[in-house]
C-alpha positions as CSV (number, residue, x, y, z in Angstrom):
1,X,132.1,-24.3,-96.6
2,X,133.5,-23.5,-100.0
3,X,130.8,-23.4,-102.2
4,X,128.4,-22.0,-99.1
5,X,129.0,-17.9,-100.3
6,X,127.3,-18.2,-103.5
7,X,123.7,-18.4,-102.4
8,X,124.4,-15.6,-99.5
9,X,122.9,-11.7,-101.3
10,X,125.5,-8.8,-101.6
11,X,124.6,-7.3,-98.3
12,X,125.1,-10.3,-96.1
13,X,128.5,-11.3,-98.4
14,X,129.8,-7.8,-96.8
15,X,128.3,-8.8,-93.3
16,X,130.1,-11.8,-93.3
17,X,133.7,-10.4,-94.6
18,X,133.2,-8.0,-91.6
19,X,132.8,-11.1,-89.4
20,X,135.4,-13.5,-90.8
21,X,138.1,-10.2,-90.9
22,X,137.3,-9.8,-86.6
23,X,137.9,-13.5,-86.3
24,X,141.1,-13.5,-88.2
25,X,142.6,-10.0,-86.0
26,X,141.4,-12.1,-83.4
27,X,143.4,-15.7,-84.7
28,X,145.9,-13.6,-85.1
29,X,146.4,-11.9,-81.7
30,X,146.0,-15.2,-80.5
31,X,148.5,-16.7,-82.3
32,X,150.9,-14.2,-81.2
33,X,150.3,-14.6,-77.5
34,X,150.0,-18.3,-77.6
35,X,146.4,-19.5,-77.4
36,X,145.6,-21.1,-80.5
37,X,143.6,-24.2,-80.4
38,X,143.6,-24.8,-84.2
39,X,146.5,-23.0,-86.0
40,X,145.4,-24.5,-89.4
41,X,141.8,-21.9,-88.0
42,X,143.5,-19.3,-89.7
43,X,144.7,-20.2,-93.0
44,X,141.0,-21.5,-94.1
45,X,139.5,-18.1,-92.4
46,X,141.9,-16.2,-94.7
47,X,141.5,-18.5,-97.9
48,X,137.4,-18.0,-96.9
49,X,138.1,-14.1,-96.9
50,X,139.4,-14.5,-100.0
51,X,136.6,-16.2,-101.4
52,X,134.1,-13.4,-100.6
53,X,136.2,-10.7,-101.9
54,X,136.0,-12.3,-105.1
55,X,132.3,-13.0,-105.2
56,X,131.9,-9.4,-104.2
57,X,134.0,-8.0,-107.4
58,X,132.0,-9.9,-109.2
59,X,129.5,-7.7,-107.7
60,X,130.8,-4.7,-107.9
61,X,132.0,-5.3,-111.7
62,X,128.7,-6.5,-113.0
63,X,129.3,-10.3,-113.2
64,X,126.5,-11.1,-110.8
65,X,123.3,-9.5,-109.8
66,X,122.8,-7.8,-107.0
């Protein structure tokens, strides 16, 4: 999963930061009411969102080609 950002285009990176930020709201909700299967879920979906808002200031500063 770490390495699995680098071959996605710009457009689907910000698809999928949209994605991963609903499932963390939704981890964390979760967590606060008591439901979590996996608690260890959120930290890697958090570290992940991390990862794509690097690759896309890469983007945006002119590192990478869009």
């Amino acid at each position: 999963m770490r390495n699995s950002f680098k071959d996605l285009t710009y457009d689907e990176l910000v698809n999928k930061r949209i994605e991963l930020n609903r499932e963390f709201r939704e981890l964390r909700f979760n967590m606060i009411v008591g439901h979590v299967e996996n608690p260890v879920k959120k930290r890697t979906t958090r570290r992940s969102i991390a990862r794509l808002n690097t690759i896309i200031a890469e983007y945006d500063a002119g590192k990478r080609k869009k």
